[in-house]
PyMOL commands that place a pseudoatom at each C-alpha (Angstrom):
pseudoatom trace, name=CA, resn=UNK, resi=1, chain=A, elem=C, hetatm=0, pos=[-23.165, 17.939, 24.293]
pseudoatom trace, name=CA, resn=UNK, resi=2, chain=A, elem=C, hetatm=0, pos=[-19.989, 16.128, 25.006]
pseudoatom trace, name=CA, resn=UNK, resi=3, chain=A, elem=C, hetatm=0, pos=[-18.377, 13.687, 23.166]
pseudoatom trace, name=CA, resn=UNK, resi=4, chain=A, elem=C, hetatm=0, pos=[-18.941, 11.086, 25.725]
pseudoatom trace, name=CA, resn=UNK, resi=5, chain=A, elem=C, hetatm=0, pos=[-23.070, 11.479, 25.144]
pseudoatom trace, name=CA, resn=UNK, resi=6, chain=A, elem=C, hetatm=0, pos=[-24.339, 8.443, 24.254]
pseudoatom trace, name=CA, resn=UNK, resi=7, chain=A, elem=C, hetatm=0, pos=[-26.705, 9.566, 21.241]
pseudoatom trace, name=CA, resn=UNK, resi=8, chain=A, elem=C, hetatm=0, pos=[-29.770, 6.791, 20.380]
pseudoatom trace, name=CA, resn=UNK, resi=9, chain=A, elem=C, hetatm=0, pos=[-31.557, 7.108, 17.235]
pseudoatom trace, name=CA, resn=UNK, resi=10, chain=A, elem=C, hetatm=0, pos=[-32.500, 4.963, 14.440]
pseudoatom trace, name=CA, resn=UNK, resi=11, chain=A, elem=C, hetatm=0, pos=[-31.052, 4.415, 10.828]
pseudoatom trace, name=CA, resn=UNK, resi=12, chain=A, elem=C, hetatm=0, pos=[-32.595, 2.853, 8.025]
pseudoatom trace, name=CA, resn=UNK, resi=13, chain=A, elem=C, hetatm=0, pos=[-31.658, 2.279, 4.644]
pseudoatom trace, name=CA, resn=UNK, resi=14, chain=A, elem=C, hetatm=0, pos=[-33.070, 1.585, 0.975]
pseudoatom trace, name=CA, resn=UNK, resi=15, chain=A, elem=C, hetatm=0, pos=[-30.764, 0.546, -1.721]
pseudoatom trace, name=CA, resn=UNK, resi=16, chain=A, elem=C, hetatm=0, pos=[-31.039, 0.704, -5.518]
pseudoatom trace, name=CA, resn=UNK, resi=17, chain=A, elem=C, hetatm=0, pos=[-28.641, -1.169, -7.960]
pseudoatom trace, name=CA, resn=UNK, resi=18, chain=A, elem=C, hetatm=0, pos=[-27.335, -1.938, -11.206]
pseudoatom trace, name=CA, resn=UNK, resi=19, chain=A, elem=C, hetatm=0, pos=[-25.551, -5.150, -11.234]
pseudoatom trace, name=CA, resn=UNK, resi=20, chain=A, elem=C, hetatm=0, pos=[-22.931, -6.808, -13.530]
pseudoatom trace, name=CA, resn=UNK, resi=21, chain=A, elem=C, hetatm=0, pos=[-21.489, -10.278, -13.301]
pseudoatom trace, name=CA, resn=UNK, resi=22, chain=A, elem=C, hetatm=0, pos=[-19.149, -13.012, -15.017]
pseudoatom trace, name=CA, resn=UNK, resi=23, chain=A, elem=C, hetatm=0, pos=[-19.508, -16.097, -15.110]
pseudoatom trace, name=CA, resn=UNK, resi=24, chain=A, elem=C, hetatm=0, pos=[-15.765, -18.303, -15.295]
pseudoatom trace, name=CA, resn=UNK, resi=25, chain=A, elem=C, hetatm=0, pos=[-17.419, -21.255, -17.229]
pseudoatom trace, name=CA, resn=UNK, resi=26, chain=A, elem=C, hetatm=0, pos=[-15.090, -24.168, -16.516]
pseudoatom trace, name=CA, resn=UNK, resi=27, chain=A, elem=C, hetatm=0, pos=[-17.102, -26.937, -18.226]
pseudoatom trace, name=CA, resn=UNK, resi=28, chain=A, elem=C, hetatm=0, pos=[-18.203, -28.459, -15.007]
pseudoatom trace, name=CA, resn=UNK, resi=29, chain=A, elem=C, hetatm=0, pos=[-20.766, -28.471, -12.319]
pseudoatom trace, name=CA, resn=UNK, resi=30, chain=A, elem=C, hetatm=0, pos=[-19.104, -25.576, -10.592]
pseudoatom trace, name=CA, resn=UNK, resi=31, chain=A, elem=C, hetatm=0, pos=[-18.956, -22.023, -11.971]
pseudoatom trace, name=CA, resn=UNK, resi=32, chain=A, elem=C, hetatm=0, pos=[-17.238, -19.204, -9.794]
pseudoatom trace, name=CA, resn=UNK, resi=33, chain=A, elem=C, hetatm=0, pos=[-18.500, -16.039, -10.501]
pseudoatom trace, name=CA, resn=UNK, resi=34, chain=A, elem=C, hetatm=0, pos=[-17.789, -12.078, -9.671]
pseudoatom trace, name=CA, resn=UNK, resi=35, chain=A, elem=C, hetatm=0, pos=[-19.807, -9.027, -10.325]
pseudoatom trace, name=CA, resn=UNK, resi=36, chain=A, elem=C, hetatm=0, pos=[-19.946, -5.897, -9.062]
pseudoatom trace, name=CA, resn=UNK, resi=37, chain=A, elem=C, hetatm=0, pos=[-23.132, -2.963, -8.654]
pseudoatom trace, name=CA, resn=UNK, resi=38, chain=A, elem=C, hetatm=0, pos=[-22.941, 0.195, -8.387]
pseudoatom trace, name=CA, resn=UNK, resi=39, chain=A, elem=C, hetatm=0, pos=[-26.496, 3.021, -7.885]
pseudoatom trace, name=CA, resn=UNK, resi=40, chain=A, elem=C, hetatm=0, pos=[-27.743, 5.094, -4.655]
pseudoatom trace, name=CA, resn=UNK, resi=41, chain=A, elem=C, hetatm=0, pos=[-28.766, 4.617, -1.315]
pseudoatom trace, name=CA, resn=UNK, resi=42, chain=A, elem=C, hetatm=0, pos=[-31.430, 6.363, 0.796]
pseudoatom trace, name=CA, resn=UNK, resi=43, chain=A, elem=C, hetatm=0, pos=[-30.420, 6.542, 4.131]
pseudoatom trace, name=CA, resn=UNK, resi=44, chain=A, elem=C, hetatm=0, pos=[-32.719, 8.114, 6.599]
pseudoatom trace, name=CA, resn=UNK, resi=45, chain=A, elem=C, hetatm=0, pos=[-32.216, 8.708, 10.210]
pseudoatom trace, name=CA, resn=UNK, resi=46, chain=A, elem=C, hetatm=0, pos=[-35.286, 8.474, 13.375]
pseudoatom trace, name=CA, resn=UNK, resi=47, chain=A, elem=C, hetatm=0, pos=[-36.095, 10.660, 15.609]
pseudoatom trace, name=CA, resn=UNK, resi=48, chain=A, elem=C, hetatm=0, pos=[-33.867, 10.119, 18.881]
pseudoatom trace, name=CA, resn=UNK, resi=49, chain=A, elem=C, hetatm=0, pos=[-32.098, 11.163, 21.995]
pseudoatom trace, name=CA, resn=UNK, resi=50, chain=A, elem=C, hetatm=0, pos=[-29.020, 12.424, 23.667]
pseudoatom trace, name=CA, resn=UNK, resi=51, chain=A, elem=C, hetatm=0, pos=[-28.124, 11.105, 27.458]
pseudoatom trace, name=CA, resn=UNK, resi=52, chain=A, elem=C, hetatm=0, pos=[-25.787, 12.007, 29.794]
pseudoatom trace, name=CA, resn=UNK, resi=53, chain=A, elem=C, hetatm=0, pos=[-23.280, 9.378, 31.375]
pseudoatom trace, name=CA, resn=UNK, resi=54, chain=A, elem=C, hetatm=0, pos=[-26.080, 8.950, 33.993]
pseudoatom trace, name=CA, resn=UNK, resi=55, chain=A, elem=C, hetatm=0, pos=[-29.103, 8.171, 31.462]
pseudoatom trace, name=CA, resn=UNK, resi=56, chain=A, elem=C, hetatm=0, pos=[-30.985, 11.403, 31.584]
pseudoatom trace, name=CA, resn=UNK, resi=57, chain=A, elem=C, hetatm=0, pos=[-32.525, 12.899, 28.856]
pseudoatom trace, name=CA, resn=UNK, resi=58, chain=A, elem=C, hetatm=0, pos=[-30.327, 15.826, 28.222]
pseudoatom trace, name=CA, resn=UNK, resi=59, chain=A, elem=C, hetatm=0, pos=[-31.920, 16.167, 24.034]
pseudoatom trace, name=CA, resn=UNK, resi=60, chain=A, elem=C, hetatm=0, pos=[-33.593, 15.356, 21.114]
pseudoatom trace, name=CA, resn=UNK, resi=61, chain=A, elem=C, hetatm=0, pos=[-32.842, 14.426, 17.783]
pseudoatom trace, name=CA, resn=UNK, resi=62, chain=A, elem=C, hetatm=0, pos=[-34.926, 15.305, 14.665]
pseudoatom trace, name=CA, resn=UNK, resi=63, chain=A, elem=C, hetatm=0, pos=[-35.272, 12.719, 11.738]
pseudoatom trace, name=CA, resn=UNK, resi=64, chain=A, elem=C, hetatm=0, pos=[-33.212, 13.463, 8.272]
pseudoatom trace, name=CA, resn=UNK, resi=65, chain=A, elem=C, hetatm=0, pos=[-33.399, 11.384, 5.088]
pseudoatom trace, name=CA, resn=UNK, resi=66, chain=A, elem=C, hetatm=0, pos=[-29.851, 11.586, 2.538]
pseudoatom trace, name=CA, resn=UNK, resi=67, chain=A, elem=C, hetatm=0, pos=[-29.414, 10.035, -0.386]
pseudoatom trace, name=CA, resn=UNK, resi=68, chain=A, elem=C, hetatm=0, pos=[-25.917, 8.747, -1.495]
pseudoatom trace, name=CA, resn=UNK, resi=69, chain=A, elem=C, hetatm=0, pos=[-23.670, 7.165, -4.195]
pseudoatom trace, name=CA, resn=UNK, resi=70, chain=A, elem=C, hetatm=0, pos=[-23.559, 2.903, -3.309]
pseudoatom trace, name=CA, resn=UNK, resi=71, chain=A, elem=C, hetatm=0, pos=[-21.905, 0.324, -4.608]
pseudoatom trace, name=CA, resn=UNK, resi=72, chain=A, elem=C, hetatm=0, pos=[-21.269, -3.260, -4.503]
pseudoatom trace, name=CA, resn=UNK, resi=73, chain=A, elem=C, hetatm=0, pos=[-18.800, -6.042, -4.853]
pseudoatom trace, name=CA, resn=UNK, resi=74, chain=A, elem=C, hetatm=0, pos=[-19.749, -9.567, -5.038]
pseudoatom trace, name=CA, resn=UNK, resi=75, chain=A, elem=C, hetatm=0, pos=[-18.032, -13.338, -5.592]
pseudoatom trace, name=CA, resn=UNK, resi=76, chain=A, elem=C, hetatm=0, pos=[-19.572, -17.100, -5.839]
pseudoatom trace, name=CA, resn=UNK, resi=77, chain=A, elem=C, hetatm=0, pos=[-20.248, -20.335, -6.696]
pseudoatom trace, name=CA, resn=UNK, resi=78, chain=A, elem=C, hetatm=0, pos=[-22.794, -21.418, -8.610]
pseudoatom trace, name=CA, resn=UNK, resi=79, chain=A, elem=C, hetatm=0, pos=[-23.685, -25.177, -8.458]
pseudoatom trace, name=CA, resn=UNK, resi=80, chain=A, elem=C, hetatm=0, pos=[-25.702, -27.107, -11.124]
pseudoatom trace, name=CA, resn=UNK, resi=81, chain=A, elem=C, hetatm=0, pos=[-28.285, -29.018, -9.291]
pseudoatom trace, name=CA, resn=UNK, resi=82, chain=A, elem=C, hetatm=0, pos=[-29.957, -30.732, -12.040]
pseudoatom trace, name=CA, resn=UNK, resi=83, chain=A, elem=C, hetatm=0, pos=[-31.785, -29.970, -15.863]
pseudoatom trace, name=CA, resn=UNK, resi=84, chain=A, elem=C, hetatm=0, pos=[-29.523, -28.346, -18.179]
pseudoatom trace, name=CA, resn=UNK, resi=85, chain=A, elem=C, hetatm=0, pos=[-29.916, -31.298, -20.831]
pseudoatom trace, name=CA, resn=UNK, resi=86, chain=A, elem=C, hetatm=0, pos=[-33.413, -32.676, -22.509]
pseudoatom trace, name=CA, resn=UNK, resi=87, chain=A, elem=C, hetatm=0, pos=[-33.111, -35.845, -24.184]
pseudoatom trace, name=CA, resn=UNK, resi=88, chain=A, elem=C, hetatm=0, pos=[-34.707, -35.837, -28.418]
pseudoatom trace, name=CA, resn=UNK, resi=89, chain=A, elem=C, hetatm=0, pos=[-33.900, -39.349, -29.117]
pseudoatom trace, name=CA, resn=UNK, resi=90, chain=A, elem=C, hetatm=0, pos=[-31.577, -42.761, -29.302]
pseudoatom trace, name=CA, resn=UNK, resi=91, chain=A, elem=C, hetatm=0, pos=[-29.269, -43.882, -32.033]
pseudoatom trace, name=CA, resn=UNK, resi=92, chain=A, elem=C, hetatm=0, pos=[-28.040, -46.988, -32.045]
pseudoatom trace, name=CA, resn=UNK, resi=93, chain=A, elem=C, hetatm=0, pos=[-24.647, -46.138, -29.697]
pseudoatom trace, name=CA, resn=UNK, resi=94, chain=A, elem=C, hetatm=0, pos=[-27.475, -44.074, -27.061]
pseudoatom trace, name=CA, resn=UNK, resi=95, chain=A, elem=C, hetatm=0, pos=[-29.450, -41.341, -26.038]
pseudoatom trace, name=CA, resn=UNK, resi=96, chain=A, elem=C, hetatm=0, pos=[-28.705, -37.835, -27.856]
pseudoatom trace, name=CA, resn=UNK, resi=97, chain=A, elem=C, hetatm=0, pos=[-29.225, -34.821, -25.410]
pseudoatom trace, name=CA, resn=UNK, resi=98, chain=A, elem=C, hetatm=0, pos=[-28.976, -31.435, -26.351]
pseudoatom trace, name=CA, resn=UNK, resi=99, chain=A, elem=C, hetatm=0, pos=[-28.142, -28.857, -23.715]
pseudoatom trace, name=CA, resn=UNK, resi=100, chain=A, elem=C, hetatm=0, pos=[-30.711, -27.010, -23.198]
pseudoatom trace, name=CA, resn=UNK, resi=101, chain=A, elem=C, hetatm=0, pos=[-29.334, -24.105, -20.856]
pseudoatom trace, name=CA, resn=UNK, resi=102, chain=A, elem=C, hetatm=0, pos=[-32.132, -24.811, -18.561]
pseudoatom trace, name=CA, resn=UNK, resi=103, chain=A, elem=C, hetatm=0, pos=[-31.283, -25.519, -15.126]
pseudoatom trace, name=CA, resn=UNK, resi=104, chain=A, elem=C, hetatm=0, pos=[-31.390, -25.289, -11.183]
pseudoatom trace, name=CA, resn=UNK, resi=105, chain=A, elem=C, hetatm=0, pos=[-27.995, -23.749, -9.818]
pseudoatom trace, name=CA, resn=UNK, resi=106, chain=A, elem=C, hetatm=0, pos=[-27.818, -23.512, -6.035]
pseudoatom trace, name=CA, resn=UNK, resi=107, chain=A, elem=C, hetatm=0, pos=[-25.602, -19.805, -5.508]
pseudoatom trace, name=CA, resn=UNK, resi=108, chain=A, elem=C, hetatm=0, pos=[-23.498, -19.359, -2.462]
pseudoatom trace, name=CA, resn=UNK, resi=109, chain=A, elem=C, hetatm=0, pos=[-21.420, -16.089, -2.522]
pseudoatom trace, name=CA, resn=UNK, resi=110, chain=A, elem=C, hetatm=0, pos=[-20.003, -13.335, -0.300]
pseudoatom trace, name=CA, resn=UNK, resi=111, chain=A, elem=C, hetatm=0, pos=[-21.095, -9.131, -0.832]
pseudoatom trace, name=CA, resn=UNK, resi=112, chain=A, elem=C, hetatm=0, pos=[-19.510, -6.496, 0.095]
pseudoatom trace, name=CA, resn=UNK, resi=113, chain=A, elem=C, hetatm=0, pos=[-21.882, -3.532, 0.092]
pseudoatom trace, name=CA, resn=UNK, resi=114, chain=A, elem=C, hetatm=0, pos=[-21.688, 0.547, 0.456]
pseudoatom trace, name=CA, resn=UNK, resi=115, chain=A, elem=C, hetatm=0, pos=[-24.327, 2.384, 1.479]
pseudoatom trace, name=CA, resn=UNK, resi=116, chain=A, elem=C, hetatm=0, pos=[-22.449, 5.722, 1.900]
pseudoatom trace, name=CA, resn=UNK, resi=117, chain=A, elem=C, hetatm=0, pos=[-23.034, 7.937, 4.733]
pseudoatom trace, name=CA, resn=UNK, resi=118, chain=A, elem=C, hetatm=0, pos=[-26.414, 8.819, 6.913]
pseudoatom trace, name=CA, resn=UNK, resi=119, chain=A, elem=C, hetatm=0, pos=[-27.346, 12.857, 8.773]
pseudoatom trace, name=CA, resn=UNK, resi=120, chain=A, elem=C, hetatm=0, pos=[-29.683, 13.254, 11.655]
pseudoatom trace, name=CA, resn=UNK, resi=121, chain=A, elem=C, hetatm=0, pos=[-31.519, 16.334, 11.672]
pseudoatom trace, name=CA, resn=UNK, resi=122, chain=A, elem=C, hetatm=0, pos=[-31.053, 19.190, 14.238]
pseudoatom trace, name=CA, resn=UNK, resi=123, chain=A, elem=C, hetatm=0, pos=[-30.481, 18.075, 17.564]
pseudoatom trace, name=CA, resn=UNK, resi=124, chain=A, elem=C, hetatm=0, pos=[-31.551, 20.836, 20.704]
pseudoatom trace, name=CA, resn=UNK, resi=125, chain=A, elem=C, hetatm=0, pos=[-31.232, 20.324, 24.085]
pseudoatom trace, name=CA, resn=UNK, resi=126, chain=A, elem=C, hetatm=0, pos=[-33.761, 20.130, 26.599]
pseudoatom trace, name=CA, resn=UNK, resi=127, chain=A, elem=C, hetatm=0, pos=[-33.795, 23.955, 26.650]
pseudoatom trace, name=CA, resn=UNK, resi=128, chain=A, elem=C, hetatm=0, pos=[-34.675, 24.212, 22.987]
pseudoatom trace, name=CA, resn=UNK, resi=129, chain=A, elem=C, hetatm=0, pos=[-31.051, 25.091, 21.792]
pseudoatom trace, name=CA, resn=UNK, resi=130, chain=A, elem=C, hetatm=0, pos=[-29.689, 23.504, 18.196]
pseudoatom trace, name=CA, resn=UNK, resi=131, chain=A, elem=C, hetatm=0, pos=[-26.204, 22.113, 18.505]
pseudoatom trace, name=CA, resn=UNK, resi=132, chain=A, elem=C, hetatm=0, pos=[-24.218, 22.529, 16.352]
pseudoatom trace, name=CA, resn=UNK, resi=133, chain=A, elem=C, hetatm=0, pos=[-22.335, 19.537, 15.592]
pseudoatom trace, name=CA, resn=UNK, resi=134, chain=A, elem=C, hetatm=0, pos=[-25.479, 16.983, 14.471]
pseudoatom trace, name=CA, resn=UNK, resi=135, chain=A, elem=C, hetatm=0, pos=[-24.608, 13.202, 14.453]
pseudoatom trace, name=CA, resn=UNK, resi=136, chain=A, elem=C, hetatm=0, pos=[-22.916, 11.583, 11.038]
pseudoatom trace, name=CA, resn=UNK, resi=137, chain=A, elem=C, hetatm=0, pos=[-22.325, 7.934, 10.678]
pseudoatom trace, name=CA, resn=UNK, resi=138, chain=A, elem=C, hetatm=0, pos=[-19.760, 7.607, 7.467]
pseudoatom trace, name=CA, resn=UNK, resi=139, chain=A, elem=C, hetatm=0, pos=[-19.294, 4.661, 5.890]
pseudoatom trace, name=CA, resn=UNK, resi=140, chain=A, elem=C, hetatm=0, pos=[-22.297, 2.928, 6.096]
pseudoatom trace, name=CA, resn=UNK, resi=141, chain=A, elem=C, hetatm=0, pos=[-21.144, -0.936, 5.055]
pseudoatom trace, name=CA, resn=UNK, resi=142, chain=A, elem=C, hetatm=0, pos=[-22.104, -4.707, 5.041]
pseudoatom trace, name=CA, resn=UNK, resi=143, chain=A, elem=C, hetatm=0, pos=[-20.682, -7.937, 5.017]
pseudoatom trace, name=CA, resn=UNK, resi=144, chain=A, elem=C, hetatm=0, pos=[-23.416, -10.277, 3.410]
pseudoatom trace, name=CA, resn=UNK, resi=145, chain=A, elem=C, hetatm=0, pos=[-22.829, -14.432, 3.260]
pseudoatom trace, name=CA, resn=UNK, resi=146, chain=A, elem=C, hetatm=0, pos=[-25.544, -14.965, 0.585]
pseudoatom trace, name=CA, resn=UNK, resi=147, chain=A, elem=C, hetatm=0, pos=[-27.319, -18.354, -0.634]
pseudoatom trace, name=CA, resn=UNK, resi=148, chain=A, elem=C, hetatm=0, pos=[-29.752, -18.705, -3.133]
pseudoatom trace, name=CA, resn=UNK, resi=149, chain=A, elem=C, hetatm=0, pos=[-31.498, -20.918, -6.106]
pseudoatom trace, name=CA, resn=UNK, resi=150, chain=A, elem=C, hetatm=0, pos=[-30.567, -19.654, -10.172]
pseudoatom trace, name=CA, resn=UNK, resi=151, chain=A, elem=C, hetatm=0, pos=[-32.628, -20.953, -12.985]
pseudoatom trace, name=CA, resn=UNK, resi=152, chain=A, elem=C, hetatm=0, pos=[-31.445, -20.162, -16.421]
pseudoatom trace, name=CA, resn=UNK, resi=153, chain=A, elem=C, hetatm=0, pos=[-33.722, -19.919, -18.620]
pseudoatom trace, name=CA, resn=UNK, resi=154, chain=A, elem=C, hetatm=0, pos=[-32.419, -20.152, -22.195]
for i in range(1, 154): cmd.bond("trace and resi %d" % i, "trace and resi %d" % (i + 1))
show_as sticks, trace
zoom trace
């Protein structure tokens, strides 16, 4: 195959995490957070198909499954939306509240995540020879804009 072959097969991936994150509690509405994640990734690769510059058939490509170190970066707002306070009574100056920890946070934040790299199986030409260069795609990555609702719940 040359290196100008376009090559057409599918990739799909499955990742697993362990997250950590920290909370900069500035006393207000508005906490900015970071975290980070780090477990594995299964990448797996469809079945597929090598053409020449003309679109002809010229191969095939067998499926393959990997499975790879991935991590993950991540940073945020979080924005109190309402609860977080319960009100137990009155004295004569007003109502006494106790915060409760209790409340809706709308999360915006960015991710950065790495999925490692992905193998397709053998690929043979349409005379039933393996090559033997099969396709790699390193550095599997995302750019995720993320927005969500948090409720704490102590």
């Amino acid at each position: 195959f040359r290196v100008d072959d376009p090559i057409l097969f599918d990739a799909e991936s499955q990742v697993f995490l362990a997250n950590l994150y920290y909370d900069f509690d500035l006393g207000s509405r508005i906490t900015p957070y970071i975290g980070f994640g780090v477990g594995f990734a299964r990448n797996k690769t469809g079945v597929g198909n090598v053409e020449d510059l003309c679109g002809c058939d010229i191969g095939d490509i067998e499926s393959a499954t990997k499975t790879h170190v991935a991590a993950a970066a991540m940073a945020g707002l979080s924005m109190k939306l309402r609860g977080g306070t319960t009100t137990v009574g009155s004295f004569k100056d007003g109502p006494v509240e106790i915060d409760t920890g209790r409340a809706l946070y709308l999360d915006v934040g960015y991710r950065f995540l790495y999925l490692g790299e992905a193998e397709t199986g053998p690929v043979t030409d349409n005379s039933g020879v393996p090559s033997s260069d099969d396709p790699t795609v390193e550095d599997i990555h995302a750019h995720e804009i993320r927005a969500g609702l948090r409720y704490h719940l102590n």
